[in-house]
N, C-alpha and C positions, 0 to 999 in steps of 0.2 A: 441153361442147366436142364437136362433131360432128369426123369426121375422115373424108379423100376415102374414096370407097365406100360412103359411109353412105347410106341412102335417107332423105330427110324430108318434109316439109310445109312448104311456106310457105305461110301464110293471105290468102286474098284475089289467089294464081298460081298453086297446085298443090303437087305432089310432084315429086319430082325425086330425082337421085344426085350429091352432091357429087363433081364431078371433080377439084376441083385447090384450094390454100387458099394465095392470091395476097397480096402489098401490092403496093398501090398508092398513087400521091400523086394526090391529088386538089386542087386549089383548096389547094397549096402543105403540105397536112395528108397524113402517110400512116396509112394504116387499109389491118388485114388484111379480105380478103373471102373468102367461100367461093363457088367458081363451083358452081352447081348448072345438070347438064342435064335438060332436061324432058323426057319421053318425048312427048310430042305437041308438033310444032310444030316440031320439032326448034329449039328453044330454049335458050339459055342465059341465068341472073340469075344477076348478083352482090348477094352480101348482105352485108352489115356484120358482119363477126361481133362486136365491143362492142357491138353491139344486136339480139341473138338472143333476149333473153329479152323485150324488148318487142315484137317483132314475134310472136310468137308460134310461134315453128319449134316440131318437135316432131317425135320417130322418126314413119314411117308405122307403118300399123297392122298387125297380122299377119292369116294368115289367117281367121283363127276369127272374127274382127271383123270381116272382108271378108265373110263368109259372113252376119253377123248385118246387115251393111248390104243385103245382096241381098235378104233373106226381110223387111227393110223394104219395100221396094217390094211385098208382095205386102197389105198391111196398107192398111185406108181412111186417108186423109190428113186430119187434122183441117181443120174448113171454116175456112177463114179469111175474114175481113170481107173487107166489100164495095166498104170505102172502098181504093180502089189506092194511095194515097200512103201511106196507116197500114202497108197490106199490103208496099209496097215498099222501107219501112224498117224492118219486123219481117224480113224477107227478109235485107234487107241484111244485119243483124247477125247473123246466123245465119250466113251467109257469113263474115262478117270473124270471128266467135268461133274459125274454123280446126278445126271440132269436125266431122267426118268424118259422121256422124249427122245433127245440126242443115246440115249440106250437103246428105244426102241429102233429107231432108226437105222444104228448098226445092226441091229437083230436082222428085221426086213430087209435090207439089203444083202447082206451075206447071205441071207437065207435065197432071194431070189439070183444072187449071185448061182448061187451053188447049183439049183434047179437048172441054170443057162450053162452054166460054166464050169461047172465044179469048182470045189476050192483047194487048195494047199494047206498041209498038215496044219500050219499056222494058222491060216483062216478058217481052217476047221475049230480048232482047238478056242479063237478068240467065241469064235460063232454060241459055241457050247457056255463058255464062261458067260456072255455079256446074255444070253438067256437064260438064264440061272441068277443074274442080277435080275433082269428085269421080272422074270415069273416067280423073284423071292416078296419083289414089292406087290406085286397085286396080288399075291396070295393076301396079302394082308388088309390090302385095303380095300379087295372084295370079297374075303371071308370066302374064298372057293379053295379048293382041292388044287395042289401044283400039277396033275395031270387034267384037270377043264380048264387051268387056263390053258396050258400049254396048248390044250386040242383048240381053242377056239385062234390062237394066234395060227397056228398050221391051218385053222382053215379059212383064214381070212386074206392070208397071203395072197395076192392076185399077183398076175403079170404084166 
């Protein structure tokens, strides 16, 4: 049980800080939710909290981990196949597994994907989402601005 002020993850949205832990009646049925704000977007989701352990929430990460995600990006990206639809469902799950790493991961590769390669509407469009998860969590968990991190992931990028 997460509680308001808590920072988390939600897989497949971002990070966020529980504000507030509401019920609501829905479709005649009430269920507690936790309102989570996003730090980009200036967004709000509500989550189900009876279904936190399948969706995967989870603390963000601290800093030391923030720091091991950074010195990722300076590391070559293993080559991934050539087929785009294999690549953009091994993508996906990496995304949806809510694993901060396996997120960077996609980021880095699409990204030096695109540099080499360019990418397709779709690769573009993942590319954008799956950094916006990941520079929703370190905004958090290193208390920076979502454009320093973002500048320092573009400039860690190597080839």
């Amino acid at each position: 049980m997460f509680n308001v002020g808590d920072k988390i993850v939600y897989p497949m949205h971002g990070a966020g800080i529980i504000e507030a832990i509401e019920e609501k009646e829905i479709l005649g049925e009430k269920k507690r939710y936790y309102v989570m704000k996003m730090p980009l977007g200036d967004m709000k989701v509500m989550i189900p909290i009876n279904n936190v352990e399948n969706i995967g929430i989870r603390d963000i990460i601290g800093q030391k981990e923030a720091d091991k995600v950074f010195k990722s990006f300076e590391t070559k990206s293993n080559e991934q196949t050539s087929n785009w639809n294999k690549r953009y469902r091994e993508n996906m799950e990496k995304i949806k597994s809510g694993d901060v790493f396996e997120v960077a991961d996609v980021v880095k590769s699409l990204m030096l994907r695109e540099k080499s390669k360019g990418l397709s509407t779709g690769e573009r469009k993942m590319l954008n989402s799956a950094k916006q998860i990941l520079i929703s969590e370190l905004v958090l968990a290193k208390d920076m601005k979502p454009s320093d991190v973002e500048e320092i992931i573009n400039n860690r990028i190597s080839n």
